[in-house]
DSSP file (Angstrom, degrees, kcal/mol; ACC not computed):
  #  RESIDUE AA STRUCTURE BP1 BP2  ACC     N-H-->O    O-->H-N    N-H-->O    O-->H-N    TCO  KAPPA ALPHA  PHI   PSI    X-CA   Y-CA   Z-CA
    1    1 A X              0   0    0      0, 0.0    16,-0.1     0, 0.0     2,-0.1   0.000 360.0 360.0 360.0 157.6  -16.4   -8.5  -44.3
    2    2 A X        -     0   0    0     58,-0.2    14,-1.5    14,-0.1     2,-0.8  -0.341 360.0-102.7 -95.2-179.5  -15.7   -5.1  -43.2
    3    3 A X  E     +A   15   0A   0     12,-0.2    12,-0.3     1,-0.2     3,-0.1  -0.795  34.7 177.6-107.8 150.5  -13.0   -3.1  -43.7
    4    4 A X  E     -     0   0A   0     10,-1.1     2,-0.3    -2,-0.8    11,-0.2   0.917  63.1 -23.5 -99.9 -32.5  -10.5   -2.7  -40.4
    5    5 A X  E     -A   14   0A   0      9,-2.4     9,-3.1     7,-0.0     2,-0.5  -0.970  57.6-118.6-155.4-169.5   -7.7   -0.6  -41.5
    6    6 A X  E     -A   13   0A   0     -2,-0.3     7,-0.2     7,-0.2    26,-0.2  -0.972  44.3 -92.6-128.7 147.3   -5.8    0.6  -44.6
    7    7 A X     >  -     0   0    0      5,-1.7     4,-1.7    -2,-0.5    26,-0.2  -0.392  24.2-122.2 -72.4 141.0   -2.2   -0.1  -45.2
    8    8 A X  T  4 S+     0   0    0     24,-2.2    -1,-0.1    22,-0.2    25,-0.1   0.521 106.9  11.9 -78.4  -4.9    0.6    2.5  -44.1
    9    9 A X  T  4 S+     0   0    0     23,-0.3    -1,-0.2     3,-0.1    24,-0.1   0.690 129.8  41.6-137.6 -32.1    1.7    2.5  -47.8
   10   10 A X  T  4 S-     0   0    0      2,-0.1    -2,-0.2     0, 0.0     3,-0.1   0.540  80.4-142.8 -73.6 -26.8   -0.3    1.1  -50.1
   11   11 A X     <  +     0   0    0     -4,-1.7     2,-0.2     1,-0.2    -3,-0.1   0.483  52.1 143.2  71.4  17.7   -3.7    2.3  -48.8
   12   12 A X        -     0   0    0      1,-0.1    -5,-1.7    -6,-0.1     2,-0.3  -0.573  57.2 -99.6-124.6 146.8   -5.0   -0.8  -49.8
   13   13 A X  E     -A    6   0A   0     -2,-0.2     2,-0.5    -7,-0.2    -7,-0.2  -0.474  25.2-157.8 -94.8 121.5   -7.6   -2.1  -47.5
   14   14 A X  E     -A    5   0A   0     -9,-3.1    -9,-2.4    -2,-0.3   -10,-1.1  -0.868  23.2-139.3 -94.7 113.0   -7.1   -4.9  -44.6
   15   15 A X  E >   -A    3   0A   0     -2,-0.5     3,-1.3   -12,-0.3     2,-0.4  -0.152  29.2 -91.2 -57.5 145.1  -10.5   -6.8  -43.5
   16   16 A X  T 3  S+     0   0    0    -14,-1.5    -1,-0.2     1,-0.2    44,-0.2  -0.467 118.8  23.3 -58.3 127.6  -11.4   -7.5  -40.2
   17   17 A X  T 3  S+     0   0    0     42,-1.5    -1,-0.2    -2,-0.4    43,-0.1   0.309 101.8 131.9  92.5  -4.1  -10.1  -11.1  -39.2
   18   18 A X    <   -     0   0    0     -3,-1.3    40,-0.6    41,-0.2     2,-0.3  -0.298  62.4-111.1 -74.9 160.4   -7.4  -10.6  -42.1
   19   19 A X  E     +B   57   0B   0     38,-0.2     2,-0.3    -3,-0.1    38,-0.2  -0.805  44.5 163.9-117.9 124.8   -3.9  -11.2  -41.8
   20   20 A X  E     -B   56   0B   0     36,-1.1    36,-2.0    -2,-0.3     2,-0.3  -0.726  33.8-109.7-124.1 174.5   -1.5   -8.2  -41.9
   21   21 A X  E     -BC  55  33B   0     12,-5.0    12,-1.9    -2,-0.3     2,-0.3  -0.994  24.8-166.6-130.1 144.8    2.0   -7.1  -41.1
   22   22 A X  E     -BC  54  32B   0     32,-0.7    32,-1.9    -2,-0.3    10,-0.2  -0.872  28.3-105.6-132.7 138.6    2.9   -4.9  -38.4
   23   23 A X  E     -B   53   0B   0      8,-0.5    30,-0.2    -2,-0.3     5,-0.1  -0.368  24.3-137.4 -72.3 125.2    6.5   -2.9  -37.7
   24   24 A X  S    S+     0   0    0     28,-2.5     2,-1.1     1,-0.1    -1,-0.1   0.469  82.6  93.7 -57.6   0.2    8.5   -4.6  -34.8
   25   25 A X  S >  S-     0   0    0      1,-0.2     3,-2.1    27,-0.1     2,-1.8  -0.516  72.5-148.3-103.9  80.2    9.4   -1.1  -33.5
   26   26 A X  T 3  S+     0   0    0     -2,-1.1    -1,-0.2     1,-0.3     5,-0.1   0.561  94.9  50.8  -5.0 -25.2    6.6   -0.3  -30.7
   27   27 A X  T 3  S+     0   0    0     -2,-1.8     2,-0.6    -3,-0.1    -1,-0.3   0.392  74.9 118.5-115.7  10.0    6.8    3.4  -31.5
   28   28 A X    <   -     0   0    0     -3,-2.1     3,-0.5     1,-0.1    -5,-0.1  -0.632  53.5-155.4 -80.3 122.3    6.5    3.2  -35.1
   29   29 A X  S    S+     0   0    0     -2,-0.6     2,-0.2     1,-0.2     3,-0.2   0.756  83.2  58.5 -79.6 -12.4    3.2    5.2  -35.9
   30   30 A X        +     0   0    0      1,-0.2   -22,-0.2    -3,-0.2    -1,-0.2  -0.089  63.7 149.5-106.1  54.6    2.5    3.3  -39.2
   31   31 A X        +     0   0    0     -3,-0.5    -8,-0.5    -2,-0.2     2,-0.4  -0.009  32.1  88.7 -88.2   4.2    2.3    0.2  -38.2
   32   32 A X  E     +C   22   0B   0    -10,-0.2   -24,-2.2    -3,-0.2     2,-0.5  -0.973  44.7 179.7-111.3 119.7    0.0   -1.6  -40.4
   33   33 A X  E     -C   21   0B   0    -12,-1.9   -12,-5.0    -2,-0.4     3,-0.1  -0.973  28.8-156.6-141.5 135.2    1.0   -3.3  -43.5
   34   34 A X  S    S+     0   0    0     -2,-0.5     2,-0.4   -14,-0.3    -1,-0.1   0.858  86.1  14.1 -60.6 -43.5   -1.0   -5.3  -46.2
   35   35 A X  S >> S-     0   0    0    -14,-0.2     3,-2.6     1,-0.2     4,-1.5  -0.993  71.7-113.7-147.5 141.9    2.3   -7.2  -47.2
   36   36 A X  H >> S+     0   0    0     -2,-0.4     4,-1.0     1,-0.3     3,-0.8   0.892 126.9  51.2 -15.7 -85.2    6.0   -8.1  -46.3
   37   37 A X  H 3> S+     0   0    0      2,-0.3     4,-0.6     1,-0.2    -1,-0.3   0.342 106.2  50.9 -15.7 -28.5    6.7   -5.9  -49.4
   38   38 A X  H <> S+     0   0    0     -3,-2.6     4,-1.3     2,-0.1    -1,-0.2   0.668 117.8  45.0 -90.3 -39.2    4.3   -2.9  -48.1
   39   39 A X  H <X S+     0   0    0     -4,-1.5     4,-2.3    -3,-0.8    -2,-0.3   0.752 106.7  51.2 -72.4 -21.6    6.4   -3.2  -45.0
   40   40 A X  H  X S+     0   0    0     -4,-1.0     4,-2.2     2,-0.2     5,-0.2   0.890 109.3  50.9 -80.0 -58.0    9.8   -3.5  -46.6
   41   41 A X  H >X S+     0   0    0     -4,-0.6     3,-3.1     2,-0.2     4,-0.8   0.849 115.4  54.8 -50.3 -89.2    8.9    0.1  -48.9
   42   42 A X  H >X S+     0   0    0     -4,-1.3     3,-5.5     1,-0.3     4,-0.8   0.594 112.7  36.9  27.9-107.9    8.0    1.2  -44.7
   43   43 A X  H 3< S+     0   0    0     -4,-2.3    -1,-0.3     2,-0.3     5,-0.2   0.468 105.3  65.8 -50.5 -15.1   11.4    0.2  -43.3
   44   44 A X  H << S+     0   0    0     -3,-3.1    -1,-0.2    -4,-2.2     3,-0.2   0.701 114.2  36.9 -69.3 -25.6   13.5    1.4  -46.4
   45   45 A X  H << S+     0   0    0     -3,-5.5     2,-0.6    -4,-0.8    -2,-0.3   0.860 114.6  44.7-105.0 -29.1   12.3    5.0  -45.3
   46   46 A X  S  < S-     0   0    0     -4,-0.8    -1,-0.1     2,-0.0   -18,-0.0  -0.606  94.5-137.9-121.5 150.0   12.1    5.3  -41.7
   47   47 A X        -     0   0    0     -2,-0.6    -3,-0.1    -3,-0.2    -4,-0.1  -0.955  32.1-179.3  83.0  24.2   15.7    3.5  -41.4
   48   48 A X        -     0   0    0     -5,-0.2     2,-0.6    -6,-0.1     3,-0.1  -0.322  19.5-136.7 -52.3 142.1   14.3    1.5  -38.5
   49   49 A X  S    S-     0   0    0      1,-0.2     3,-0.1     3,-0.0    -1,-0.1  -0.994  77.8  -0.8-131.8 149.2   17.4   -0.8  -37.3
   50   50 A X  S    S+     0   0    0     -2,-0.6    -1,-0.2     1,-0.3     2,-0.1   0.487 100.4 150.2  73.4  20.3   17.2   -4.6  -36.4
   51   51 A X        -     0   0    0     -8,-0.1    -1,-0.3    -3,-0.1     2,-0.3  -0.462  23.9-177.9 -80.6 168.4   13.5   -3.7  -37.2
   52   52 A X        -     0   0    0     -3,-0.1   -28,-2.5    -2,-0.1     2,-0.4  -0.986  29.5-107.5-158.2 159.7   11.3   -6.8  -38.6
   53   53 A X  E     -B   23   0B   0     -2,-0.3     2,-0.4   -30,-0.2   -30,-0.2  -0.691  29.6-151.0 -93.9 146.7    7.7   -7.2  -39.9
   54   54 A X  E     -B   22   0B   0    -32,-1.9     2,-0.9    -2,-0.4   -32,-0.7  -0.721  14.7-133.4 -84.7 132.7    5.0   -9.3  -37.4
   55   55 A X  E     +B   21   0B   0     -2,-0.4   -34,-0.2   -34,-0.2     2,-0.2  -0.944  37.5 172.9-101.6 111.7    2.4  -11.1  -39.0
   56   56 A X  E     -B   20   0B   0    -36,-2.0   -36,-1.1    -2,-0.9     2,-0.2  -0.655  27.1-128.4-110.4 177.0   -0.5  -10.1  -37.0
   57   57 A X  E     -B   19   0B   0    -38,-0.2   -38,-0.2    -2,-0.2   -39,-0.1  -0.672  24.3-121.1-130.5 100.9   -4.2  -10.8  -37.5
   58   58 A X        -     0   0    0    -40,-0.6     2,-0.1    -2,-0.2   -42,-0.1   0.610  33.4-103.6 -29.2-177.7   -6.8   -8.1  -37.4
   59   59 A X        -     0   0    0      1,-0.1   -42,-1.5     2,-0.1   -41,-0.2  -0.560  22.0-135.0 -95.7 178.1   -9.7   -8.4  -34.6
   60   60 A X  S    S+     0   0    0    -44,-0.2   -58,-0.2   -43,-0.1    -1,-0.1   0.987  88.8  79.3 -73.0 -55.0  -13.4   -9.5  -35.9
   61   61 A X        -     0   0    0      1,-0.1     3,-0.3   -45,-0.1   -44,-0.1   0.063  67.1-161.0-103.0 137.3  -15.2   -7.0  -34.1
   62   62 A X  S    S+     0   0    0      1,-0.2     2,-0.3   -46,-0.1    -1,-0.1   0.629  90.5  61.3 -82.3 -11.6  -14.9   -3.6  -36.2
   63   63 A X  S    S+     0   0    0      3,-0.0     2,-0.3     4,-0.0    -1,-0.2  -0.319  79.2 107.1-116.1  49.9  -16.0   -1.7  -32.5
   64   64 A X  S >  S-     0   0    0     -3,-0.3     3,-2.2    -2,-0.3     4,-0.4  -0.948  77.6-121.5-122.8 138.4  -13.0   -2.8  -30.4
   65   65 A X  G >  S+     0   0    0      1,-0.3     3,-3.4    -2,-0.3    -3,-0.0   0.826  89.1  94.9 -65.8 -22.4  -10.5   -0.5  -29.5
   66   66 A X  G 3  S+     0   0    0      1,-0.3    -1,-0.3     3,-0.0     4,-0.1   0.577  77.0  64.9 -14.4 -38.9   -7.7   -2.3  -30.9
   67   67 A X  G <  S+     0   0    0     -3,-2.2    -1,-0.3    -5,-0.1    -2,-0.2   0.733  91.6  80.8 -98.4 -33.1   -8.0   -0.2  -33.9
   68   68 A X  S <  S-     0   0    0     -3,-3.4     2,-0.4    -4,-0.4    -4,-0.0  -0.318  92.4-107.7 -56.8 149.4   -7.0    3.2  -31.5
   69   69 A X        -     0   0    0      1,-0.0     2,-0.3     0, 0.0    -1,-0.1  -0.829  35.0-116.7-102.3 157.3   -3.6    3.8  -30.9
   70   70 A X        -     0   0    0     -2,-0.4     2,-0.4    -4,-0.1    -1,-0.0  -0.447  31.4-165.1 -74.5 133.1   -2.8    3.0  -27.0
   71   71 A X        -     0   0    0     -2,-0.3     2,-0.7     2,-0.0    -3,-0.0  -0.981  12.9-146.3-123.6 145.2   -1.6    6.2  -25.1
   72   72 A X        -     0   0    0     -2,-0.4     2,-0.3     2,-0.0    -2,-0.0  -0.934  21.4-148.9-124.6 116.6    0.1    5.9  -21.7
   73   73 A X        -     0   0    0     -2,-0.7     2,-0.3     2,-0.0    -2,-0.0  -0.661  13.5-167.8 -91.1 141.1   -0.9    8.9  -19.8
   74   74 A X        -     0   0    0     -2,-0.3     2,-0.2     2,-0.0    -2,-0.0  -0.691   8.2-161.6-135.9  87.3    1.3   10.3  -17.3
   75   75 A X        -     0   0    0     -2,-0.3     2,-1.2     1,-0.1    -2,-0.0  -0.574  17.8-133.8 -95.4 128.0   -0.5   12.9  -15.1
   76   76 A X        -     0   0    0     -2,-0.2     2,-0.2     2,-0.0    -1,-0.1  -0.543  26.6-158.1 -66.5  72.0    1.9   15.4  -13.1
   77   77 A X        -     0   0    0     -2,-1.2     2,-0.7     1,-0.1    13,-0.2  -0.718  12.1-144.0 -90.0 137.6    0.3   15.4   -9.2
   78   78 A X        -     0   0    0     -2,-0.2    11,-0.2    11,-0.1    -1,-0.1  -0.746  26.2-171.5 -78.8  67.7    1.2   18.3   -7.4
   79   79 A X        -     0   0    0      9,-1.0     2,-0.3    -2,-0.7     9,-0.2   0.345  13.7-137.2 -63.4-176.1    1.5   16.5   -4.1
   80   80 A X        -     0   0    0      7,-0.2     7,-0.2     8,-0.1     6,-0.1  -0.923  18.5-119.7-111.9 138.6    2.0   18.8   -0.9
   81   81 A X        -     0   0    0      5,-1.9     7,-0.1    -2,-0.3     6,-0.0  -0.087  21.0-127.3 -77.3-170.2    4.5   17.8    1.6
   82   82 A X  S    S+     0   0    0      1,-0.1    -1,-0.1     3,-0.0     3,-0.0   0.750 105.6  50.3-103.1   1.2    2.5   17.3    4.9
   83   83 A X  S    S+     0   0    0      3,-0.1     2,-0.2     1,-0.0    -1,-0.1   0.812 120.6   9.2 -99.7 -20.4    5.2   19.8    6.8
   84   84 A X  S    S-     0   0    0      2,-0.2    -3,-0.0     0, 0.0    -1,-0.0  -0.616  84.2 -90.0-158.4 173.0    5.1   22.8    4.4
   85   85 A X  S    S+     0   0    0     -2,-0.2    -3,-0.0    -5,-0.1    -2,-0.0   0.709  81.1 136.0 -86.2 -17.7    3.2   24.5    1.1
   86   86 A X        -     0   0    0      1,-0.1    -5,-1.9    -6,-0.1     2,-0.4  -0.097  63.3-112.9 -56.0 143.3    5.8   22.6   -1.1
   87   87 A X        -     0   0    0     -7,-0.2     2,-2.2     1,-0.1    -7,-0.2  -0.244  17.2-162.7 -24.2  85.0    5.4   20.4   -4.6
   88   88 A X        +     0   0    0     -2,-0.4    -9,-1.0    -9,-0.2     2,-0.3  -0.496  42.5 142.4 -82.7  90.1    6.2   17.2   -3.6
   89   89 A X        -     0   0    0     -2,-2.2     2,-0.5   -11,-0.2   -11,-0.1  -0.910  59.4 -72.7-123.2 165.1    6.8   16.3   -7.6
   90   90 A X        -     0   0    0     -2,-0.3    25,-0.1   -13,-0.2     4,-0.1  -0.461  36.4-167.5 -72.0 123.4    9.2   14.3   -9.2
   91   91 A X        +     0   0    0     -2,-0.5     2,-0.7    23,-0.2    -1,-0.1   0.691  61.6  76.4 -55.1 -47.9   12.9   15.5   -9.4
   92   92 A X  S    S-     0   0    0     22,-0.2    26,-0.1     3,-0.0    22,-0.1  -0.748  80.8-115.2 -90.4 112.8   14.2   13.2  -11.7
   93   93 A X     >  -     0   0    0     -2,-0.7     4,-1.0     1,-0.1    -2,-0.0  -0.377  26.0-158.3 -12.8 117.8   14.2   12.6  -15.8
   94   94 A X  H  > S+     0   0    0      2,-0.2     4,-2.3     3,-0.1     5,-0.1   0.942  86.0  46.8 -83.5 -68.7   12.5    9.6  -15.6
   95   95 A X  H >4 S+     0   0    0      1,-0.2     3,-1.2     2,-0.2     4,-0.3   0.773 112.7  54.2  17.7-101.0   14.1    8.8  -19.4
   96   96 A X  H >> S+     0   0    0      1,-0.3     3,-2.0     2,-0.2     4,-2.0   0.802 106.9  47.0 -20.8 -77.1   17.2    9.8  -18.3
   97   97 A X  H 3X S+     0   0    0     -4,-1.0     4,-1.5     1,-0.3    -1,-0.3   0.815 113.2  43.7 -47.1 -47.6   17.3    7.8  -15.6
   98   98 A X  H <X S+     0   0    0     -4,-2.3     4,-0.7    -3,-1.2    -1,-0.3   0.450 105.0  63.3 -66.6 -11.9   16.3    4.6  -17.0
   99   99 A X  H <> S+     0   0    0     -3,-2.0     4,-1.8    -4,-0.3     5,-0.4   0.664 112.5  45.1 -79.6 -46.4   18.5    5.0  -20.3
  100  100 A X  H  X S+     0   0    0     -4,-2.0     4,-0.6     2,-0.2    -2,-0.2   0.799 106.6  48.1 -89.6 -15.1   21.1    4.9  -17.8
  101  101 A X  H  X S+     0   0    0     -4,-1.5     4,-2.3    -5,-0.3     5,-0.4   0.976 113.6  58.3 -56.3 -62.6   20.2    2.0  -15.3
  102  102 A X  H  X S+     0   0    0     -4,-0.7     4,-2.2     5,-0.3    -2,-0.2   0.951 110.3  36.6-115.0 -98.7   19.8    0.2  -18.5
  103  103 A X  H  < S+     0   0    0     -4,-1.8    -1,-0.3     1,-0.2    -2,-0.2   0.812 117.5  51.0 -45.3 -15.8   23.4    0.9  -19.9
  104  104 A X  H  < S-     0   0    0     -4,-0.6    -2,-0.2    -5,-0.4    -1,-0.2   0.927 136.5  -3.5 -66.6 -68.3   25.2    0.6  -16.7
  105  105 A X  H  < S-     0   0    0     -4,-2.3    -3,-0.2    -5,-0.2    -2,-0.2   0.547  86.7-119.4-107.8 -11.3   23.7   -2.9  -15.3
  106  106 A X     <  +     0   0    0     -4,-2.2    -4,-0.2    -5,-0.4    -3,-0.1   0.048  69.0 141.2  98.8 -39.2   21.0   -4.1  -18.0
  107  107 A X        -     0   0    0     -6,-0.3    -5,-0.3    -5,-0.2    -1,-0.2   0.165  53.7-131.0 -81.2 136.4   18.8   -4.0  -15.4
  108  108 A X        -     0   0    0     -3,-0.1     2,-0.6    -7,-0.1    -1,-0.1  -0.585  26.7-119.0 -72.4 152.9   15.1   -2.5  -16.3
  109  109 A X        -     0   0    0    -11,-0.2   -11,-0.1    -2,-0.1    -1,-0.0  -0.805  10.7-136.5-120.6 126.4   13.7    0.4  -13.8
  110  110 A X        -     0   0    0     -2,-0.6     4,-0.2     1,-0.1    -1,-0.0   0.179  26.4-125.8 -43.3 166.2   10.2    0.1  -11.6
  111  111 A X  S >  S+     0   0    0      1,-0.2     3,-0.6     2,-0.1     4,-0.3   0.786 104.6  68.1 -77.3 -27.4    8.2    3.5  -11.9
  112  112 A X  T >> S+     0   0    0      1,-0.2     4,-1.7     2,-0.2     3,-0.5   0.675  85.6  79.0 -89.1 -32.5    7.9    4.2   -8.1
  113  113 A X  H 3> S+     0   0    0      1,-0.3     4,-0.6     2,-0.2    -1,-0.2   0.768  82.1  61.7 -78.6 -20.6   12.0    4.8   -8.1
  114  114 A X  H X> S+     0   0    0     -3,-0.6     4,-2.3    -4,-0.2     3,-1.1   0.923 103.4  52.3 -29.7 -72.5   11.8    8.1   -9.5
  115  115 A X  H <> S+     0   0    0     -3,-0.5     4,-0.6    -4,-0.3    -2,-0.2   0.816 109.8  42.2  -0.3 -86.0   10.0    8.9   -6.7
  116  116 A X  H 3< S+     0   0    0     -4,-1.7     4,-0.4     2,-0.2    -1,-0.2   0.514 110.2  53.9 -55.4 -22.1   12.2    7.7   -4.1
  117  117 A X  H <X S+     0   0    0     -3,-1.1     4,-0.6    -4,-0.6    -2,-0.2   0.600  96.3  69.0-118.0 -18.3   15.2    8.8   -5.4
  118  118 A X  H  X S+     0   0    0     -4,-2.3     4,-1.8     2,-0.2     3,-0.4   0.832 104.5  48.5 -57.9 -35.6   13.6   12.6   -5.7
  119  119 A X  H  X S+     0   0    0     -4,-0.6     4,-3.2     1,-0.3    -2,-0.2   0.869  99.5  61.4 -67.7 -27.0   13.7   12.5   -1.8
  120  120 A X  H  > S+     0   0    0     -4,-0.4     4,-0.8     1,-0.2    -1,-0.3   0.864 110.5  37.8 -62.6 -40.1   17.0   11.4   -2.0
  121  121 A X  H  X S+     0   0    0     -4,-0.6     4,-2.2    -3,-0.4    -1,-0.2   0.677 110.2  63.5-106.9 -31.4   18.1   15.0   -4.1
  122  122 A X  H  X S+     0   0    0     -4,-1.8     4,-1.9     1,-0.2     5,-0.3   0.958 105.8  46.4 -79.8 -34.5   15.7   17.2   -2.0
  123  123 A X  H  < S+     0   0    0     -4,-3.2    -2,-0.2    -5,-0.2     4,-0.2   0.621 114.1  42.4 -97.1  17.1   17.7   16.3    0.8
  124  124 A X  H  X S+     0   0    0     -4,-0.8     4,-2.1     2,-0.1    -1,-0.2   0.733 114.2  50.1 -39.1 -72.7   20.5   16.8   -0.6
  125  125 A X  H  < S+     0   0    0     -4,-2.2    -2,-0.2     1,-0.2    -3,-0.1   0.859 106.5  59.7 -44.2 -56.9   19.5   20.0   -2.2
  126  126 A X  T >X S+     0   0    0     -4,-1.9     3,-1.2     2,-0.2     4,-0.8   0.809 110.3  38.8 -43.6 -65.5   18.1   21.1    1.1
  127  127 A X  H >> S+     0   0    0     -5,-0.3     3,-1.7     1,-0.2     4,-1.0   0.972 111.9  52.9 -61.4 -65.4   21.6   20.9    3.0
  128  128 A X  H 3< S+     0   0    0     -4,-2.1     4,-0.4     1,-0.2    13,-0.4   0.573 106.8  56.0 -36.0  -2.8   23.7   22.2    0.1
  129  129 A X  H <> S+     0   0    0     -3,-1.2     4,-1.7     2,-0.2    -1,-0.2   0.524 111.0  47.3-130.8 -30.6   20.6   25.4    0.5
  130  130 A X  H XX S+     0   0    0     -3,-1.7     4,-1.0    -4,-0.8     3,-0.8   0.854 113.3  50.3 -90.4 -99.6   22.0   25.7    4.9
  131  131 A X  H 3X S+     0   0    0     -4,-1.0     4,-1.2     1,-0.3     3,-0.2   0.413 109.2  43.3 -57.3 -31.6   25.4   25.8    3.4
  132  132 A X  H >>>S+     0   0    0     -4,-0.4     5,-2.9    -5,-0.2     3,-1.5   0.974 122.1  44.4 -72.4 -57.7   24.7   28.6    0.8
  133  133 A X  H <<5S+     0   0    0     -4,-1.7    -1,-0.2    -3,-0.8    -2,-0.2   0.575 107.8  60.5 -41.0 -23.4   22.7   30.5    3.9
  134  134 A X  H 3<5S+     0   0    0     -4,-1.0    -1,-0.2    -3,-0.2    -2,-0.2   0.794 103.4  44.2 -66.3 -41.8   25.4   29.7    5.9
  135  135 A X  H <<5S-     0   0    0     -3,-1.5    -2,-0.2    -4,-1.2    -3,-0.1   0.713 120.6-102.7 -92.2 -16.2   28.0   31.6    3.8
  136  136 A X  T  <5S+     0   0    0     -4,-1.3    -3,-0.2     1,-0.4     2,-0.2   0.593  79.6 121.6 113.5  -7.8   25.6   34.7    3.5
  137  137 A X      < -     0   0    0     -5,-2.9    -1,-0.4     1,-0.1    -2,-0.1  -0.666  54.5-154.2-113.8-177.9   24.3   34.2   -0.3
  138  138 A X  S    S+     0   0    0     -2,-0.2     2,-0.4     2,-0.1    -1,-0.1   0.062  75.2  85.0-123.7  39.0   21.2   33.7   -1.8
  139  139 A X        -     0   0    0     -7,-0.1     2,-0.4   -10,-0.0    -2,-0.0  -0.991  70.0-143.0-117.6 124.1   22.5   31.8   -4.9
  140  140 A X        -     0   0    0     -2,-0.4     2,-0.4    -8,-0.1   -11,-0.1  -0.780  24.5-170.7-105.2 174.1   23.0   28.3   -4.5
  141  141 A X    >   -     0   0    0    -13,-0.4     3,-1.4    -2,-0.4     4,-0.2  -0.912  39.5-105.5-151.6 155.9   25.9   26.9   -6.1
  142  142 A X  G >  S+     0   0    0     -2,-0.4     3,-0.7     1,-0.2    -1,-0.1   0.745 119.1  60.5 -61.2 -21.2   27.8   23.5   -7.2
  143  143 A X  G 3  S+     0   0    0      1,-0.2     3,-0.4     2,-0.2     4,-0.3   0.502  90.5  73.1 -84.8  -7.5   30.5   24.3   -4.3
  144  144 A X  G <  S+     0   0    0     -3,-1.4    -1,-0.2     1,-0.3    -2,-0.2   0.710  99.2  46.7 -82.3  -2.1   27.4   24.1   -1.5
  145  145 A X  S <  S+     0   0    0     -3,-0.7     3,-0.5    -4,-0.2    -1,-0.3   0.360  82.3  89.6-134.8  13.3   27.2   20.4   -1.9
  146  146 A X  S    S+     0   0    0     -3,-0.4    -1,-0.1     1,-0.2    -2,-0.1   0.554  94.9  50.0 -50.7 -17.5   31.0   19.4   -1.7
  147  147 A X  S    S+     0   0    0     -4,-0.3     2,-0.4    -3,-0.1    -1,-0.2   0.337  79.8 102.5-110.2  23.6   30.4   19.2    1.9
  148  148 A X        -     0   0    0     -3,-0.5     2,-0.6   -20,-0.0    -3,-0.0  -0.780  68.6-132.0-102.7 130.2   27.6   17.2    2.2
  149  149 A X              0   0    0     -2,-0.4    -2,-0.1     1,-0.1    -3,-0.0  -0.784 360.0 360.0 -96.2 135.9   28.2   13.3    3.3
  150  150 A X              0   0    0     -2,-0.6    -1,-0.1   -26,-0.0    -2,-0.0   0.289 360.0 360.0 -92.5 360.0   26.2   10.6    0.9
C-alpha cells in the first residue's frame, strides 16, 4: 500500500485506505492524525474548545484531490453600475455581518445578501452625500444622515 499522508504529530505514516483521526474544527490546518493519542498531544496545544477527534478513512486512490487542502476562492468583481463609471462592489464585512445575524436570531446568512444590502448603504450614503452638498461642505459627516428616513 502506499503511503497517503503523515501524521500532524507523530510523522508516522497513514496508508491509503487506512483509518485515521481528523480534528473536528474545519479550520484546523493539521488535521490528520495516526491515533486518538496523536490527536489528543494536537488539541492540548492549539487549545481548540468543544473540539473532538473523527475517525476518518483515507481514500484508495493516492491521485485524488482529497489529499489538497480545499480553498474557497472569493474573487473581488469590479462591477460597473449601468448609469455611471462606479464600482458596483460589495459594501459590507461579509464576516461581520454574518457573526452578527448569527448572534442576534441563530439564523445562518445566504451569500447574495451582502449584495443587496450594499445597495441598501449606497443609497443611504448617497442622500447623506446631497445633504453634505446641501450645507456647502465637501466632508461628509455622521450628522448628514440624521435626516435621512429608513
Amino acid at each position: 500500500m502506499d503511503v497517503w499522508r503523515k501524521c500532524g504529530v507523530c510523522k508516522k505514516e497513514i496508508l491509503t485506505g487506512g483509518i485515521y483521526q481528523k480534528c473536528s474544527i474545519s479550520t484546523c490546518r493539521k488535521s490528520v492524525f495516526c491515533s486518538v493519542d496523536c490527536w489528543s498531544v494536537h488539541d492540548s496545544v492549539m487549545g481548540h474548545k468543544s473540539a473532538y477527534a473523527e475517525e476518518e478513512r483515507a481514500p484508495q486512490n493516492t491521485q485524488q484531490d482529497s489529499d489538497r487542502p480545499r480553498r474557497r476562492m472569493v474573487v473581488s468583481s469590479s462591477k460597473k453600475s449601468q448609469d455611471s463609471d462606479l464600482p458596483i462592489d460589495t459594501l459590507i464585512v461579509i464576516s461581520k455581518l454574518k457573526a452578527y445575524v448569527k448572534a442576534k436570531s441563530g439564523m445562518n446568512t445566504s451569500g447574495d445578501v451582502a449584495d443587496e444590502l450594499s445597495k441598501f448603504v449606497r443609497v443611504i450614503v448617497n442622500e447623506a452625500l446631497q445633504n453634505a452638498q446641501g450645507e456647502g461642505r465637501k466632508t461628509l459627516m455622521a450628522r448628514d444622515f440624521s435626516n435621512i428616513d429608513l
